[in-house]
KOLDRENVO-871656 format. One record per residue (C-alpha): x negated, z, y negated; residue in three letters. Coordinates in steps of 0.2 Angstrom, whole numbers, padded with zeros to 4 digits, always signed. Each point is the difference from the previous one (the first is absolute). Layout:
! residues N
XZYala ...
***
This chain:
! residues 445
-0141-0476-0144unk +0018+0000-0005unk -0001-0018-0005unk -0008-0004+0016unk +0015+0007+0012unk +0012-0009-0011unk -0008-0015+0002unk -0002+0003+0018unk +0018+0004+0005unk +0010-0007-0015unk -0012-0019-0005unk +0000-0005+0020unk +0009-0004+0014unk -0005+0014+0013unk +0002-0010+0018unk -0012-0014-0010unk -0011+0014-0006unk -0001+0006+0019unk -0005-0016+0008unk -0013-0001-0012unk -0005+0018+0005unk +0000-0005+0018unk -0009-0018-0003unk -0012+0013-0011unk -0005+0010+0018unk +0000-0013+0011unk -0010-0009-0009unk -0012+0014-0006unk +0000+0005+0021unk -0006-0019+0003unk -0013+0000-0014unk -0009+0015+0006unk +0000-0004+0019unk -0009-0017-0008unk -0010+0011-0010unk -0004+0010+0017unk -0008-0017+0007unk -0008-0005-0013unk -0010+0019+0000unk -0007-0005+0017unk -0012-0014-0007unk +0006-0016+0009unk +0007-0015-0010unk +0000+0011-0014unk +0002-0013-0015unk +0015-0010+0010unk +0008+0020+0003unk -0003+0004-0018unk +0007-0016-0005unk +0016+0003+0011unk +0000+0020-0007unk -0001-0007-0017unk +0016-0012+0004unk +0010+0014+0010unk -0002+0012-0014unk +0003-0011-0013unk +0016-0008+0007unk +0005+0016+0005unk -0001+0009-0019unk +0005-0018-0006unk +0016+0002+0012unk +0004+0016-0006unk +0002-0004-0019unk +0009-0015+0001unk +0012+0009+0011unk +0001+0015-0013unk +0003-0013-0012unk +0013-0007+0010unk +0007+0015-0001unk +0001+0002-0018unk +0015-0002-0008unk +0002-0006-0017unk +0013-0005-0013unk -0009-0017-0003unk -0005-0014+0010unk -0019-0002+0007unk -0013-0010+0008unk -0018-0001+0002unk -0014-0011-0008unk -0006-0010+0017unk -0018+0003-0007unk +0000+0018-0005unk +0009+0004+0016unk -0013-0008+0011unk -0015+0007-0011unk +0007+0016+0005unk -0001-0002+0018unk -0018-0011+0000unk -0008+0016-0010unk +0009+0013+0010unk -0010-0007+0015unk -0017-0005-0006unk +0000+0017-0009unk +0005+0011+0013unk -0011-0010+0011unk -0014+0006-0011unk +0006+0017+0002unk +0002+0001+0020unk -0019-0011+0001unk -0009+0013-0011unk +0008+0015+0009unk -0004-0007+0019unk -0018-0005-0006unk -0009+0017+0004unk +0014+0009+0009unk +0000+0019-0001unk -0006-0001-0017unk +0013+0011-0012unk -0006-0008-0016unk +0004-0018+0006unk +0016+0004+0009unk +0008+0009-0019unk -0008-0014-0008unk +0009-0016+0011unk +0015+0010+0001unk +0000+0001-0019unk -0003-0019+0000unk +0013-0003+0014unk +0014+0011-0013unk -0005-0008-0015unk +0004-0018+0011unk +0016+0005+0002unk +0001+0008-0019unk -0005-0019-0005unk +0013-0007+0013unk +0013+0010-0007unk -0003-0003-0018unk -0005-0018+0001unk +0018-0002+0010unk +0008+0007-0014unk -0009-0011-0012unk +0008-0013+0010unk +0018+0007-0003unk +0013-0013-0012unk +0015+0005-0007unk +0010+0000-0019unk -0013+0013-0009unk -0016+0010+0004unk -0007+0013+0008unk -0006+0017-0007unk -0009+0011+0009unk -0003+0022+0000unk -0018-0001-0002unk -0002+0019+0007unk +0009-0005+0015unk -0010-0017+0002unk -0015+0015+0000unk +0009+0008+0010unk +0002-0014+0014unk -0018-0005-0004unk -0008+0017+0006unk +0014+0002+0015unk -0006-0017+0008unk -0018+0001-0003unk +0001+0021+0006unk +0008-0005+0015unk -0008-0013+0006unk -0017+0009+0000unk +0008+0013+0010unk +0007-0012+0011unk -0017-0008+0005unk -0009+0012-0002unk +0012+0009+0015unk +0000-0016+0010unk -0020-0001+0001unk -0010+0013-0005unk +0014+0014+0011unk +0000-0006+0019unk +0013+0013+0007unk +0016-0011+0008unk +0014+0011-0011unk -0008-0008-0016unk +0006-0018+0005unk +0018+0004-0004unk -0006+0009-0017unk -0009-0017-0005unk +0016-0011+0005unk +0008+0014-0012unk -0013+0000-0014unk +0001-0020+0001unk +0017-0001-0001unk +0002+0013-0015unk -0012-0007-0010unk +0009-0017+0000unk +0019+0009-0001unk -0007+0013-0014unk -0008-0015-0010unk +0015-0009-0001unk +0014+0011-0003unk -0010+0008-0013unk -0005-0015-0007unk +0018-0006-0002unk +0005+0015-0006unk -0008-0002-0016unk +0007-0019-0001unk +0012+0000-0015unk +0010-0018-0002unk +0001-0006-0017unk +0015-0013+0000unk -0001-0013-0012unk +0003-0019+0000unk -0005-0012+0015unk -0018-0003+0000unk -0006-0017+0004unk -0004-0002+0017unk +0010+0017+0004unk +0012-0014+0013unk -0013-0012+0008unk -0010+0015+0010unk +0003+0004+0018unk +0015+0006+0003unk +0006+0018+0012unk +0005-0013+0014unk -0018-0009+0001unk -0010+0017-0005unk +0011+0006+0014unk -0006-0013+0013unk -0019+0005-0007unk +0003+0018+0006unk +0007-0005+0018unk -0017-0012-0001unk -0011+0014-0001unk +0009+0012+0010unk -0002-0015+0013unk -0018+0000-0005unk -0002+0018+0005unk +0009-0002+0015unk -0011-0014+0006unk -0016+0012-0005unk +0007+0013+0008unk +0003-0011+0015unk -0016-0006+0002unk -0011+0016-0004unk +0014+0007+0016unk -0006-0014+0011unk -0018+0002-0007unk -0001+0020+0005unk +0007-0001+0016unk -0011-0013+0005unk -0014+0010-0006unk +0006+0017+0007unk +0002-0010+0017unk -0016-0005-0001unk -0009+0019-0007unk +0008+0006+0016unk -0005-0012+0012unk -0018+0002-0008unk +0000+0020-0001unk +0008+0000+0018unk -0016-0011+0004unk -0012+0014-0008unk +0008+0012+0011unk -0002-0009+0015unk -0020-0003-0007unk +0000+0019-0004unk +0006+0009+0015unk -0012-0012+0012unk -0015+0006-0009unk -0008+0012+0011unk -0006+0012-0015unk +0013+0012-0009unk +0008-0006-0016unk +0007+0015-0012unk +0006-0007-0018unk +0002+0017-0008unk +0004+0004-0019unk -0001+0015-0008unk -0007+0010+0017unk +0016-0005+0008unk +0001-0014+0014unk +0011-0015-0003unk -0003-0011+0012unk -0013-0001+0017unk -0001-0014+0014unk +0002+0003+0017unk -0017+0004+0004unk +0002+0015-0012unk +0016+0007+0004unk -0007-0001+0019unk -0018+0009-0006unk +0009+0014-0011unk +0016+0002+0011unk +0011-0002-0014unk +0018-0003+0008unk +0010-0005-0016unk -0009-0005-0018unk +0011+0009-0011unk -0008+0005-0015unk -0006+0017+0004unk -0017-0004+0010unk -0014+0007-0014unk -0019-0006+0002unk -0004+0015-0011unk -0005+0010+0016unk -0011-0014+0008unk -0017+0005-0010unk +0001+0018+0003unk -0017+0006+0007unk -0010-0015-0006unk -0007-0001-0019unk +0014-0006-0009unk -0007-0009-0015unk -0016-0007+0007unk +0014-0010+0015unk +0011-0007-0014unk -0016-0004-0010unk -0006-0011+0014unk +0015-0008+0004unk +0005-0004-0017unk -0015-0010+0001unk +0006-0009+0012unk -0013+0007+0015unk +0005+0008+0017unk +0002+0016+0003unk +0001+0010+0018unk +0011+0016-0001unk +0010+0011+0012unk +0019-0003-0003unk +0017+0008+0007unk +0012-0006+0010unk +0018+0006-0001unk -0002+0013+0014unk -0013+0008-0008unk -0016-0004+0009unk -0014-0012-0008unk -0007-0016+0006unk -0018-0008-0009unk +0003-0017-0012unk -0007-0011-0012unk +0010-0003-0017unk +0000-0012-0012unk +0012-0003-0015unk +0006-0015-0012unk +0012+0001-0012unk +0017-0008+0001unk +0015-0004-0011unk +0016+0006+0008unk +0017-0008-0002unk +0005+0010-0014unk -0013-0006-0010unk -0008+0018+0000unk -0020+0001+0008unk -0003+0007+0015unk -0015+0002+0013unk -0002-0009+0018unk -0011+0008+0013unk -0008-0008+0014unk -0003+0013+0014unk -0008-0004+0015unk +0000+0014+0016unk -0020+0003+0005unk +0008+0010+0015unk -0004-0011+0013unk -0016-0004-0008unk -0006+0017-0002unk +0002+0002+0017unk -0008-0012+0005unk -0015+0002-0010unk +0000+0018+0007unk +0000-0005+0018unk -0012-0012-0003unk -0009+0015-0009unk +0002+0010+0013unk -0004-0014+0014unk -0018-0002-0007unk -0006+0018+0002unk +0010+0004+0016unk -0001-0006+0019unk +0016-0011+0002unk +0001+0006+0018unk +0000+0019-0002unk +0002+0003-0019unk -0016+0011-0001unk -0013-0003-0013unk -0012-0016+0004unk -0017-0001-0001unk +0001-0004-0022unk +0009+0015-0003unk -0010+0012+0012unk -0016-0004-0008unk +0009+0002-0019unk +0006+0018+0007unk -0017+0005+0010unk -0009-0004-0017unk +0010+0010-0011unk -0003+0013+0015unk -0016+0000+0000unk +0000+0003-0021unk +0011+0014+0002unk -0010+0009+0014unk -0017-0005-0011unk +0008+0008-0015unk +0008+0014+0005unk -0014+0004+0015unk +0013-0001+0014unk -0002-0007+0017unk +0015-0013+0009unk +0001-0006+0017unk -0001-0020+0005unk +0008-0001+0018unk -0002-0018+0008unk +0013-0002+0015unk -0003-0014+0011unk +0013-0004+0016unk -0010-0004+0016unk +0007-0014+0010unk +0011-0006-0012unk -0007-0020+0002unk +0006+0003+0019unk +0019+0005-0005unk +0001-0015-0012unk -0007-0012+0014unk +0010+0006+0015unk +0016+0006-0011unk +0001-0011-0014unk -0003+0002-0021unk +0017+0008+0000unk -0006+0013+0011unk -0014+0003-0008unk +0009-0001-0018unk +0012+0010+0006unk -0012+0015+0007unk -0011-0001-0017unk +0017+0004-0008unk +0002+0016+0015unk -0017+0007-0005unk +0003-0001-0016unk +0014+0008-0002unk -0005+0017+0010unk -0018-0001-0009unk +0012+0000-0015unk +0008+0014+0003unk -0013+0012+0002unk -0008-0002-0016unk +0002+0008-0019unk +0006-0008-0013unk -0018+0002-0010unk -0007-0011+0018unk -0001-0019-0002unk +0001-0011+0015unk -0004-0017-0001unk -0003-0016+0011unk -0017-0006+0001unk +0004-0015+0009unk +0011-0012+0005unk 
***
């Protein structure tokens, strides 16, 4: 560890080491809001493709500047072969790493397994870079701390996708910008800690590689590369968020002018409801609190969900912020929510105008529509059970048949509203008089 501090603040020039450091985050923020697009299943080989490139040149970036920032007693430059290797396998290996995590997403194995792949991309980076490395003698490595930077990279990588896909709380996306950036700054200070220089005589070819000033212009290259990525994945979300909006305002407008309520609940707690349902329950303010734990109280419980997990209708009695009850029907699908998480959408129709209706109407075929008294279907129904009773119990009733005399004449000299209206006057005392065991109906009419 020692040896690694020493190299850090005695080998390297600290303001280089820091623009690599901040190259390191940029570029590891850019890769991972490409990464984000390329999760959501459109385009995904040209977003890989540009993912693999982003973190690739970013990693890439980040060495060569730590390289830059390495000062030695002897002259150096880079073998143009080696040096490029190094980049082309960064990016198709980490590529490899990045497709095999995002090809089942929320799948903890796959995610440890493409983030080790993505760290042992940048190990290869790293050491194929130094492989490309010229000067007057050789290199000697520390193999514990090669190990060392080995385990680091491949460790956090794993964590760092694993975090990125598999954890979909909005605090880990600064963790995974961290993890990313640690595994490449761990890998490489590390790794150059356990460089040793052996100076000896000029190897051939040690003058002819590129030199600080070109591999310096290579750097600002990539950094330009993953400012162009960055650019356009910018451009790319914001067009795409734009257009999410305009599409989720679109639901909204579908979903509150549909007549039936809408509730997305999750976890028994209400997320979201269209106008129809904040009007039918009477909630003022959806603000998390509104539980449907309370709505099947009074009705079998696991024979309702039963039936409406299978996807039938069910008629229930539900409650409406004030207290009181109103008849439904229910039905439920389920429903993925924003954050990923599964949750339940309820389509809930009000039957309170139908049931009244069907009730008048009910109530309409047994009933004279004039006075409200039985009709002539319902007072034989009642005189039959009537007759039962008094057959079985051996009791007597009374049948009393009340006819108005003249009434044809007040209807032709007064009118039907006259007569309607004395109908309704006789009724109304002949009501009075009687008990509440006595049935009075019209025969007529």
């Amino acid at each position: 560890m020692l040896r690694v501090l020493g190299c850090l603040t005695i080998n390297h020039y600290l303001p280089l080491v820091l623009l690599a450091a901040a190259v390191c985050v940029f570029g590891m923020a850019a890769s991972l809001a490409v990464c984000g697009r390329a999760a959501r299943g459109e385009h995904t080989r040209l977003w890989l493709a540009l993912l693999a490139v982003c973190i690739g040149s970013t990693v890439w970036a980040t060495h060569f500047l730590a390289m830059l920032a390495y000062e030695a007693s002897v002259p150096m430059t880079y073998e143009p072969g080696l040096t490029f290797a190094s980049y082309l396998l960064g990016v198709i290996i980490m590529g490899i790493g990045f497709a095999i995590c995002l090809s089942r997403q929320d799948n903890a194995t796959r995610a440890a397994l493409g983030g080790a792949i993505v760290g042992a991309g940048v190990t290869i980076l790293h050491y194929v870079g130094m492989a490309a490395l010229r000067f007057p003698g050789q290199l000697r490595y520390d193999m514990d701390l090669v190990i060392a930077s080995v385990v680091f990279s491949l460790g956090l990588g794993a964590a760092a996708l694993y975090a990125a896909t598999c954890m979909k709380r909005p605090p880990l996306r600064p963790a995974t910008i961290a993890l990313l950036v640690a595994m490449t700054v761990v890998l490489h200070f590390t790794a150059m800690g356990a460089v040793q220089l052996d100076i000896g005589p000029l190897v051939d070819g040690s003058a002819n590689g590129i030199s600080r000033s070109v591999l310096a212009i290579a750097v600002t290259l990539a950094a330009c590369t993953l400012v162009f990525i960055s650019i356009v994945g910018a451009i790319v979300d914001q067009r795409i968020s734009c257009r999410l909006a305009a599409e989720a305002e679109r639901f909204r407008t579908l979903a509150d002018g549909a007549m039936e309520g809408l509730v997305v609940h999750c976890d028994k707690f209400v997320v979201d409801a269209n106008a129809s349902a904040r009007r039918i329950f009477g909630f003022a303010e959806l603000d998390g609190t509104q539980s449907i734990e309370h709505w099947f109280e009074g009705h079998d419980a696991h024979e309702t969900h039963r039936r409406l997990a299978q996807g039938q209708p069910v008629e229930i009695s539900l409650p409406r912020a004030d207290g009181s009850r109103f008849p439904a029907e229910m039905c439920r699908r389920d429903i993925k929510l924003s954050d990923g998480s599964s949750g339940e959408l309820l389509a809930i129709r009000d039957l309170t105008r139908r049931k009244e209706s069907e009730a008048r109407a009910a109530h309409l075929a047994l009933h004279d529509p004039l006075t409200d008294l039985p009709n002539r279907r319902l007072f034989m129904e009642l005189a039959s059970k009537a007759i039962s009773h008094a057959q079985r119990a051996k009791e007597q009733f009374a049948l009393l048949s009340v006819d108005l005399d003249g009434f044809k004449l007040v209807n032709d000299m007064h009118g039907h509203a006259a007569g309607d209206e004395l109908l309704k006057i006789v009724v109304s005392r002949i009501s009075a008089t009687l008990r509440t065991s006595d049935v009075f109906a019209r025969f007529g009419g």
